[in-house]
C-alpha positions as CSV (number, residue, x, y, z in Angstrom):
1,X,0.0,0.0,0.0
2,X,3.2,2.0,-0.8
3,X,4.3,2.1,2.8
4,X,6.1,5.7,3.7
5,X,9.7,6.3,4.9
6,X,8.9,9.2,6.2
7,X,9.9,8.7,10.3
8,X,6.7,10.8,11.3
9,X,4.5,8.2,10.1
10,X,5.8,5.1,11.4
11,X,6.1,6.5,14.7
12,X,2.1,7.3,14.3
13,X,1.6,3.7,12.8
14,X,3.6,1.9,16.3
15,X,0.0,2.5,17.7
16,X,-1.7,0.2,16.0
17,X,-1.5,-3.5,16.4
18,X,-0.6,-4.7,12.7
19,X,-3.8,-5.5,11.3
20,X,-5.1,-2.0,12.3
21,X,-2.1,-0.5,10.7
22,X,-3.1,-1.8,7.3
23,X,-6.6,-0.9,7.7
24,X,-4.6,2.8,8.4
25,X,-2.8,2.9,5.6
26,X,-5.4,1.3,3.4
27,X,-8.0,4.7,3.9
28,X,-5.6,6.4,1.5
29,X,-6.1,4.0,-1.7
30,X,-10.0,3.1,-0.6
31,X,-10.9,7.0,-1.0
32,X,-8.8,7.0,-3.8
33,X,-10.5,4.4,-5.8
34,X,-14.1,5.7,-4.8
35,X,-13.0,8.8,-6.6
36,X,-14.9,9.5,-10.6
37,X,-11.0,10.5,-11.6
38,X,-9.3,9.0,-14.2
39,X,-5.9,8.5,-12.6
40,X,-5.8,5.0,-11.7
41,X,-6.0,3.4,-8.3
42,X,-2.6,3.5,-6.3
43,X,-1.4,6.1,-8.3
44,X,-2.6,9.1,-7.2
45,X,0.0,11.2,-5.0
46,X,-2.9,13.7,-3.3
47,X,-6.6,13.3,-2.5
48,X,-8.8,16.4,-3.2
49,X,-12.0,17.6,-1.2
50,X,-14.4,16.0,-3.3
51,X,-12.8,12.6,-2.7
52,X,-14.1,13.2,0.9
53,X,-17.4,14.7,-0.1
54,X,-17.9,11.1,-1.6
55,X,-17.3,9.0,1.4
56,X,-18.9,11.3,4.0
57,X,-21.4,13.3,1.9
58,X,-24.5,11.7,3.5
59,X,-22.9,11.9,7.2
60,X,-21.6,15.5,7.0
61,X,-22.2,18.9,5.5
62,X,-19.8,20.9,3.1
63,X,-19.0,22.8,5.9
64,X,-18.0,20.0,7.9
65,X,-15.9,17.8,4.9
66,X,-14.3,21.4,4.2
67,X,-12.7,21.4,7.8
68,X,-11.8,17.3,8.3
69,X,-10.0,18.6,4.2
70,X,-8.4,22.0,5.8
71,X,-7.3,19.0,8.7
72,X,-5.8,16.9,6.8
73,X,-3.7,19.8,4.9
74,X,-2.8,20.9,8.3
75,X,-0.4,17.8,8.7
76,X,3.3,18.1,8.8
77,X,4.1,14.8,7.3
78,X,7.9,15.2,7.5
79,X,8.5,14.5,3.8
80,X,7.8,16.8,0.5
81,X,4.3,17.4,0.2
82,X,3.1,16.4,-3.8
83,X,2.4,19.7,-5.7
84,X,-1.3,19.9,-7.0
85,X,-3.4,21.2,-3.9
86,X,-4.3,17.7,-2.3
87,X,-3.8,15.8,1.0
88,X,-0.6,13.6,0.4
89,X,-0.7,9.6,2.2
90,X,1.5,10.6,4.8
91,X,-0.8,13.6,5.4
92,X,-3.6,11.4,5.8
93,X,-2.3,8.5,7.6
94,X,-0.3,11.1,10.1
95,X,-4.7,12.6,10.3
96,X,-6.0,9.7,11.1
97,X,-3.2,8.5,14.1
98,X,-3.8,11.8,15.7
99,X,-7.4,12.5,16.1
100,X,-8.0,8.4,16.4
101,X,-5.4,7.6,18.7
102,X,-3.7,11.3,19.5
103,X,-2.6,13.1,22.6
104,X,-4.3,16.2,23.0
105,X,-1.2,18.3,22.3
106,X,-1.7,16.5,18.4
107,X,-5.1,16.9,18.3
108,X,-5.0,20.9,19.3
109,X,-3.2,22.3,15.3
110,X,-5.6,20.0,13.8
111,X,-8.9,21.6,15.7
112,X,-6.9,24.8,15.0
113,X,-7.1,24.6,11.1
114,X,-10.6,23.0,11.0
115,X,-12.2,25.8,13.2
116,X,-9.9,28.0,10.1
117,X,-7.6,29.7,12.7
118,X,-4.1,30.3,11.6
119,X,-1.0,28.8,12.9
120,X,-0.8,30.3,16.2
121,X,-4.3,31.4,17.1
122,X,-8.0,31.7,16.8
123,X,-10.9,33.1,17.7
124,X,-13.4,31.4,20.3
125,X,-16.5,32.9,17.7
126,X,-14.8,30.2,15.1
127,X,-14.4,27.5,17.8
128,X,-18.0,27.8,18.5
129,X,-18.5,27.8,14.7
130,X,-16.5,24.7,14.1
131,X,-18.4,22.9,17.2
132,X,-22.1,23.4,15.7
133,X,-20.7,22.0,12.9
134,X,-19.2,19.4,14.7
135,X,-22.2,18.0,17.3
136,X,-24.5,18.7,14.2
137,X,-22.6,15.7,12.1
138,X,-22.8,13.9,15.1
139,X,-26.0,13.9,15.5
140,X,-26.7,12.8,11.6
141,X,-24.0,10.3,12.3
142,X,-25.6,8.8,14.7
143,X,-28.9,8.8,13.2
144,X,-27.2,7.7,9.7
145,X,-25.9,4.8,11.2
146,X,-28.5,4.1,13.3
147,X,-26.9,4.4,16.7
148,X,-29.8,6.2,18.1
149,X,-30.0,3.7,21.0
150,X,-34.0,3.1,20.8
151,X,-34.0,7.3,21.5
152,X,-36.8,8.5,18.5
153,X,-35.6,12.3,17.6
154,X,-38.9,12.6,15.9
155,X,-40.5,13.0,19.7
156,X,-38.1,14.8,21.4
157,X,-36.7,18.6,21.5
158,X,-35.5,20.8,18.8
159,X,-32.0,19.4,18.0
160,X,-31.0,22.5,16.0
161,X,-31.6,24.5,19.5
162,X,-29.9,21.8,21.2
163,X,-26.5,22.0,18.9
164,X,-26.2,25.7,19.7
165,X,-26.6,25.0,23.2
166,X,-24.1,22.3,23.4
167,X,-21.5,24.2,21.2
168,X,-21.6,27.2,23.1
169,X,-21.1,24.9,26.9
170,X,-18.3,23.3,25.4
171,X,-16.4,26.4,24.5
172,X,-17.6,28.1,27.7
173,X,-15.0,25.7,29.1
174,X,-12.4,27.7,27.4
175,X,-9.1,29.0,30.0
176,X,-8.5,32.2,27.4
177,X,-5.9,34.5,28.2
178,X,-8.1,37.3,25.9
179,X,-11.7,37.0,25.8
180,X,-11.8,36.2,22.1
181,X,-8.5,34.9,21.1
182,X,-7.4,31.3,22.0
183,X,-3.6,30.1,20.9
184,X,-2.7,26.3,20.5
185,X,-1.7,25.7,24.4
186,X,-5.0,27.1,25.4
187,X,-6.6,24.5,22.8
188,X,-4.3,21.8,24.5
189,X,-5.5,22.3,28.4
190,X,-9.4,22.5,26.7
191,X,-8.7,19.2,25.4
192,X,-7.6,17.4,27.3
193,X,-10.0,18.9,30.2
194,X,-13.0,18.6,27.8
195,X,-13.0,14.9,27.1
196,X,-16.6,15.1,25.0
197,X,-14.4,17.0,21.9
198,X,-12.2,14.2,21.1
199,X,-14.9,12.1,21.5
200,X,-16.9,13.8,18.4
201,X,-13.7,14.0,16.4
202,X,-12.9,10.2,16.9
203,X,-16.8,9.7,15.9
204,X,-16.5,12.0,12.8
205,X,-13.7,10.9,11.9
206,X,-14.3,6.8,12.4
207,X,-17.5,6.7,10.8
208,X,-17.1,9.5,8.8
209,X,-14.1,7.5,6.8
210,X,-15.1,4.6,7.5
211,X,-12.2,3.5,9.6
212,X,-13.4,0.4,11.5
213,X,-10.7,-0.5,14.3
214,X,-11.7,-3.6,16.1
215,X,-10.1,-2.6,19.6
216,X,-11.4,0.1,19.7
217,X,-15.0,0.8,18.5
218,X,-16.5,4.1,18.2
219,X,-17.6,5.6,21.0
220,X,-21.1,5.1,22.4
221,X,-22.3,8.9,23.1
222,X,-25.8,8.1,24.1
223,X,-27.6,5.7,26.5
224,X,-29.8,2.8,25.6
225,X,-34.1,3.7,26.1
226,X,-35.8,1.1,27.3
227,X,-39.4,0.8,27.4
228,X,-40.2,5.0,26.6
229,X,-44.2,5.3,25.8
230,X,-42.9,7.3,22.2
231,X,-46.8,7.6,20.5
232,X,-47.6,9.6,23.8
233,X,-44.4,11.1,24.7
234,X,-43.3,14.8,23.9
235,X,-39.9,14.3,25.3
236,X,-37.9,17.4,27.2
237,X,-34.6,15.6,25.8
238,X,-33.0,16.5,22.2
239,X,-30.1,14.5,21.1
240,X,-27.1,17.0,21.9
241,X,-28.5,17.6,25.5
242,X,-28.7,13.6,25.9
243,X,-25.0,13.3,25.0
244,X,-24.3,16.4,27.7
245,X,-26.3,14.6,30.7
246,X,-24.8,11.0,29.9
247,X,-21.0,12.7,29.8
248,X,-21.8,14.3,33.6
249,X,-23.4,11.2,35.1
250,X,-21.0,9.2,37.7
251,X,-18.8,6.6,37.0
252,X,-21.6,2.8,36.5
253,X,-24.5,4.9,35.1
254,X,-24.4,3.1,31.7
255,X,-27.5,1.1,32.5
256,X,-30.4,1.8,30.0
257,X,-32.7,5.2,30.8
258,X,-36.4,4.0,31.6
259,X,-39.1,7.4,31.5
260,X,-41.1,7.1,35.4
261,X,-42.8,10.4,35.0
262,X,-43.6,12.7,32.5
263,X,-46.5,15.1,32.6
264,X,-47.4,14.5,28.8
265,X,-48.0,10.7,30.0
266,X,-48.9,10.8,33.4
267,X,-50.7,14.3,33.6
268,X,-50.4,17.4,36.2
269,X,-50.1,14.9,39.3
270,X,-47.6,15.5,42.3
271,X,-49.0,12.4,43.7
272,X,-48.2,10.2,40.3
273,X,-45.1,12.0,40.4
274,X,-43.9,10.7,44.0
275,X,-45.6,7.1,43.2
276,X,-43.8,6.7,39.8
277,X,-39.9,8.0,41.1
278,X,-39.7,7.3,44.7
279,X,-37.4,3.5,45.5
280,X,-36.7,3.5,41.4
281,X,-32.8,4.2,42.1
282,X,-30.7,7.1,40.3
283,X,-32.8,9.5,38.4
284,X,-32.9,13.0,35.6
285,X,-35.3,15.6,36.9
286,X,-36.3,17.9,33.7
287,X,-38.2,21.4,34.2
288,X,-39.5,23.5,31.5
289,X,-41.3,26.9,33.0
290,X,-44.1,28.7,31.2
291,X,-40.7,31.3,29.9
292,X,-39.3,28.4,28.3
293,X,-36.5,28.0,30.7
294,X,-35.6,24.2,31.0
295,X,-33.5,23.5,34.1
296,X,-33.2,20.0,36.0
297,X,-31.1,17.4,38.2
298,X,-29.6,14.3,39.0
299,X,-30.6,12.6,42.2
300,X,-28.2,10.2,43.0
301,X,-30.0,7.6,45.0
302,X,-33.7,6.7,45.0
303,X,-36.1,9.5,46.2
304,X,-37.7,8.6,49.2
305,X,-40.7,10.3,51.1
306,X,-39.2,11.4,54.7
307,X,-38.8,15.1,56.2
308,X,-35.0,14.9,56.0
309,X,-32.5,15.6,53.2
310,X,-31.4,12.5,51.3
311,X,-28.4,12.0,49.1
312,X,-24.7,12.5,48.7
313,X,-22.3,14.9,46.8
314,X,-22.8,13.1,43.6
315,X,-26.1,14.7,42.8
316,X,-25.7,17.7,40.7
317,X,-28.4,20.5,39.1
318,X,-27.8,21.8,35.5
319,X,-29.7,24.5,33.4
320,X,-30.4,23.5,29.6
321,X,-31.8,26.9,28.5
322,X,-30.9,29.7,27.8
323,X,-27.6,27.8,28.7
324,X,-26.1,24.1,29.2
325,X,-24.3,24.4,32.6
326,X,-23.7,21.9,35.3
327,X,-23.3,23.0,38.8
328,X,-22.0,20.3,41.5
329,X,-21.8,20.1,45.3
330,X,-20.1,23.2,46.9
331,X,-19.9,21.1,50.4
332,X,-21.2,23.7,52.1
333,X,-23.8,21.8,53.4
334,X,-25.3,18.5,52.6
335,X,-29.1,19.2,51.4
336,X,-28.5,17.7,48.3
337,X,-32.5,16.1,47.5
338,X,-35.6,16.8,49.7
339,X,-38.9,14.9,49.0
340,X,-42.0,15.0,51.1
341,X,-45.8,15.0,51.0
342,X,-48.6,14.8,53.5
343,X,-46.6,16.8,56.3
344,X,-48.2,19.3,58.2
345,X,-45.0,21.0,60.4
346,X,-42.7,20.4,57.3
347,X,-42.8,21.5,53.5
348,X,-44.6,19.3,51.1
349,X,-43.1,18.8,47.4
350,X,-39.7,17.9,45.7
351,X,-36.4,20.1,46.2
352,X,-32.6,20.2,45.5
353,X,-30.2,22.4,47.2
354,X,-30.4,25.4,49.3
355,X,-32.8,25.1,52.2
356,X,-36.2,24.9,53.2
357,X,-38.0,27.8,51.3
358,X,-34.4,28.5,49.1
359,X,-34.2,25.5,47.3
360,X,-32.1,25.6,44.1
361,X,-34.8,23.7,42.6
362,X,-38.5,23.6,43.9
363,X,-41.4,21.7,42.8
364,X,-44.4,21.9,45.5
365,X,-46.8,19.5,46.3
366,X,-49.7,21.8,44.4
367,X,-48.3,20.7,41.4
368,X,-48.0,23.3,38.7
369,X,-45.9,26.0,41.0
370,X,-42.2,25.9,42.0
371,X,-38.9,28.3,42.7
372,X,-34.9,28.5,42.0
373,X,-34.1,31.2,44.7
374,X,-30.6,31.5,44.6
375,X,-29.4,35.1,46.5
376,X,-27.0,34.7,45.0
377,X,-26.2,31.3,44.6
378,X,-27.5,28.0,45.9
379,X,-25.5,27.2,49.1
380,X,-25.6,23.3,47.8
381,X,-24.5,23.4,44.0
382,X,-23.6,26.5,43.9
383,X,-26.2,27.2,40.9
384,X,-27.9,30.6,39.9
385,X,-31.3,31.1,39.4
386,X,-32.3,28.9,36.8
387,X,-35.9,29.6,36.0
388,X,-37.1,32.4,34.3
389,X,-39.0,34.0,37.6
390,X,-37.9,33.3,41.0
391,X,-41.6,31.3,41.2
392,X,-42.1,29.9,38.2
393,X,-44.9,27.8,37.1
394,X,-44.1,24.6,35.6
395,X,-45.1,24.0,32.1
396,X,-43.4,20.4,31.6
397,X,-42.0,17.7,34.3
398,X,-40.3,14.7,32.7
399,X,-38.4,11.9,35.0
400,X,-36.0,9.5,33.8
401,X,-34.3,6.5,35.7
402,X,-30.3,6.6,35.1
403,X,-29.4,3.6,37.4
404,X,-29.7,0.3,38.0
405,X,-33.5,-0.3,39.5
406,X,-33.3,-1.7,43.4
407,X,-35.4,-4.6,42.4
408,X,-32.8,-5.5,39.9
409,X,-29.8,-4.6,42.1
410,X,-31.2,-6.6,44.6
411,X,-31.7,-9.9,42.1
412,X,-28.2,-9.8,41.2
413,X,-27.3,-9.8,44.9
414,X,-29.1,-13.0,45.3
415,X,-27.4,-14.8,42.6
416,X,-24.3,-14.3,44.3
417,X,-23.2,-17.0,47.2
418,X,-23.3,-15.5,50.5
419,X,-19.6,-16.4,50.9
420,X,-18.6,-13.9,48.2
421,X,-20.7,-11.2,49.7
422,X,-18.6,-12.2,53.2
423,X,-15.1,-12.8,53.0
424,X,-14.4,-13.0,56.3
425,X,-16.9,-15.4,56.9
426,X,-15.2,-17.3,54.3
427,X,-11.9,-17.0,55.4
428,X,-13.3,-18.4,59.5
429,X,-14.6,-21.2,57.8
430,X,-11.6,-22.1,56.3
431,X,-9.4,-22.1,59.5
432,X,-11.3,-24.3,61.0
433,X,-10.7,-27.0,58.3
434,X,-14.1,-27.3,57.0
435,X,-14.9,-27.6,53.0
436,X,-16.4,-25.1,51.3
437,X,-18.9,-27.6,49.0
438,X,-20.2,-24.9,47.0
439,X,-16.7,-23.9,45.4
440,X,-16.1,-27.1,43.5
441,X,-20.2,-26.6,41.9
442,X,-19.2,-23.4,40.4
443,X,-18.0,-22.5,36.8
444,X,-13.9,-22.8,36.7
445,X,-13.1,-18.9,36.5
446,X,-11.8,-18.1,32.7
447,X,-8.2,-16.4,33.3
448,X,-8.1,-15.2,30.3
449,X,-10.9,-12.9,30.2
C-alpha cells in the first residue's frame, strides 16, 4: 500500500497493532478508488476535497468535509508534500493517528485549522462555529448509522436548538488569556479537560471514513431507552443535550434510561409523580417553566418520602436553556435532595439544594408552581437562578431513571453465594478445616478474560 519512509508516520503507525495499521494505511487507496478520476488506483499522490465529499457526503455537511479537508492539509508529514493542492498519504495517515489515537497536544493544530484559525491562534466565535458543525454531524451520524439507542428524535426537543446550546457549553469551558483569542496551548488544556471534543472528532472521523478498528469501537455517546411510551411522549430531551447529561453522570450509570414520569404521560399529578420515582434508584429531573426555561437534576440515590435531606455529593443541578451548565456540590452543606408530602409541620413537594424555602430547585406539592431562589447562589451546587422568575410555574416535568433499579440490584445480589458477599466469613470457615462444597459446583473462573 506503498508504505512511507517518512519517520513521522511510522512512529504514528507503532499504535496500531498490525492488522489495524493496514486498515490505516489502506483509507488512502480506498478513498482513492471511490473517486470519478481517471488516474488510476494507487497512483494518485494527493486526495482532493471532493474525494471526501464522496465517502462522507451523506454523514456530513460541506461545511464539515471542508474542515476534516483543511485537517488533513494541516499535517506536517515530515516529507515533501506532492504539488497539485491535495492531501498527500503521509498527510492522511499522520490525520488519522492523531485524532483516532492522539494526545491532545496533536489533536489541538488540527482543531486549530478545521475551526480556520491560523498557525498560532484563533478566535473562540470560530471555535464555536466549528463545534455546531461538529455536534451537528454527530447527530446525523448517529442517526445515519442508526446508533440512536431506541431514542426517537422525531418525539423529542428541537436538536437544531440543542447544537447551539451544546456548542456554546463546550467552549464556555475555554481558559482564554483574551476574551476572544485562544492560541494552541490554550486548545491543548481545553482538550484534554473537555474529554466530549475528542470524543466527536474520533466519531467523525471513524465513521465518517469509515475507519473500522476492532479494539477500539467508536464511542457510544448516548444511552440505551428502554421501554419509553414514544406515541404519547413529547420528550424534554434532544439528542445533543442527551450526549451532555450522559457525559456528567458518575462513573456505573451506563444502565439503559427508563421514563417514570412525564407530565405528557402521566398528567399534572404531584401524587403520580412521588408514586412513579420514589425507591426507582438514580434519576434525571427535567423542568420546562411557562418562559421556556428548562433546568433540572440528578438525584443520586432513589427518592424517598421522609422530612430529612437524602443523598450524597454526587447529585448535581444543571440549566439546559438559555444555557447548558452543570453545577455540582459546593460542600457547604449536605441538602443535596428533599422529598415529602402529606406533612403538616414540614414543607410538602420535591427540592434540590439550598434550604427549606431556598431550594435551588423547587417543585411543591400543588403541582404546577415551583422556585430557583438563589441570592446569589444555591448554598448546595452553587447554581444561579435557573428559571425564568424566581416562582415559576411549571409547564413540563419529565423523570427519567439513570441507574440500575433496586429490584434489579437486589436480584443480582441474590445470585451471588453468600460467601462472596462475606469474605471474612469465608476465610473463618476455612481455619477451622471445613470444606467449602459450593466452590467445586461453580463455573472454573476463565483467566483469560
Amino acid at each position: 500500500m506503498g508504505n512511507t519512509e517518512s519517520a513521522v508516520v511510522q512512529k504514528r503507525l507503532v499504535r496500531f497493532r498490525p492488522d489495524e495499521r493496514l486498515v490505516i494505511e489502506g483509507v488512502f487507496d480506498r478513498l482513492q478508488s471511490s473517486s470519478s478520476s481517471s488516474v488510476p488506483p494507487g497512483k494518485a499522490k494527493v486526495l482532493h476535497v471532493d474525494t471526501l465529499k464522496i465517502t462522507m457526503g451523506k454523514m456530513a455537511s460541506d461545511s464539515m468535509i471542508m474542515r476534516v479537508f483543511e485537517g488533513i492539509c494541516n499535517v506536517d508529514p515530515g516529507v515533501m508534500v506532492p504539488p497539485g493542492g491535495g492531501v498527500s498519504r503521509e498527510q492522511l495517515v499522520i490525520f488519522l493517528a492523531d485524532t483516532l489515537r492522539g494526545t491532545a497536544e496533536e489533536r489541538a493544530p488540527i482543531v486549530m485549522a478545521m475551526a480556520y484559525g491560523n498557525k498560532s491562534t484563533v478566535m473562540t466565535d470560530q471555535i464555536r462555529d466549528f463545534l455546531e458543525d461538529l455536534v451537528s454531524t454527530v447527530v446525523q451520524i448517529l442517526s445515519h448509522k442508526r446508533c440512536l439507542q431506541g431514542w426517537r428524535p422525531d418525539r423529542m426537543g428541537h436538536n437544531t436548538q440543542g447544537v447551539k446550546l451544546l456548542a456554546e457549553q463546550l467552549s464556555s469551558e475555554l481558559k482564554t488569556s483574551d476574551q476572544n483569542m485562544c492560541d494552541v496551548a490554550c486548545l491543548e488544556d481545553w482538550l484534554f479537560r473537555v474529554s466530549g471534543v475528542s470524543a466527536f472528532l474520533e466519531l467523525l472521523i471513524g465513521e465518517g471514513l469509515d475507519v473500522g478498528l476492532t479494539s477500539r469501537p467508536p464511542p457510544t455517546l448516548l444511552p440505551p431507552c428502554r421501554d419509553a411510551p414514544w406515541t404519547e411522549l413529547h420528550c424534554l430531551l434532544d439528542i445533543p443535550l442527551l450526549m451532555f447529561l450522559t457525559s456528567q453522570l458518575p462513573a456505573g450509570h451506563a444502565t439503559p434510561w427508563r421514563l417514570l414520569f412525564s407530565t405528557s404521560v402521566h398528567g399534572e399529578s404531584f401524587t403520580r409523580l412521588v408514586g412513579n420515582c420514589k425507591n426507582r434508584g438514580s434519576t434525571v429531573l427535567l423542568v420546562k417553566d411557562t418562559k421556556s426555561h428548562v433546568f433540572g437534576g440528578f438525584a443520586s440515590q432513589s427518592w424517598e418520602t421522609k422530612p430529612q435531606f437524602q443523598g450524597d455529593s454526587r447529585c448535581f443541578l444543571f440549566s439546559v436553556s438559555p444555557s447548558m451548565r452543570v453545577f455540582t456540590c459546593t460542600g457547604y452543606n449536605k441538602h443535596y435532595m428533599y422529598l415529602n408530602q402529606g406533612q403538616q409541620t414540614m414543607p410538602n413537594g420535591l427540592g434540590m439544594g439550598g434550604q427549606h424555602g431556598y431550594f435551588g430547585l423547587w417543585l411543591d406539592s400543588d403541582f404546577g408552581r415551583g422556585h430557583s431562589r438563589a441570592r446569589p447562589r444555591c448554598t448546595t451546587y452553587g447554581s444561579p437562578q435557573l428559571s425564568g422568575d424566581e416562582d415559576f410555574t411549571v409547564d413540563t416535568v419529565e423523570v427519567w431513571g439513570v441507574g440500575v433499579p433496586p429490584e434489579e440490584q437486589e436480584q443480582d445480589e441474590k445470585k451471588k453465594s453468600v460467601l462472596d458477599l462475606d469474605p471474612e466469613t469465608q476465610a473463618i470457615i476455612e481455619m477451622t478445616g471445613k470444606t467449602l462444597h459450593s466452590q467445586g459446583l461453580r463455573e472454573p473462573e476463565d483467566d483469560d478474560g
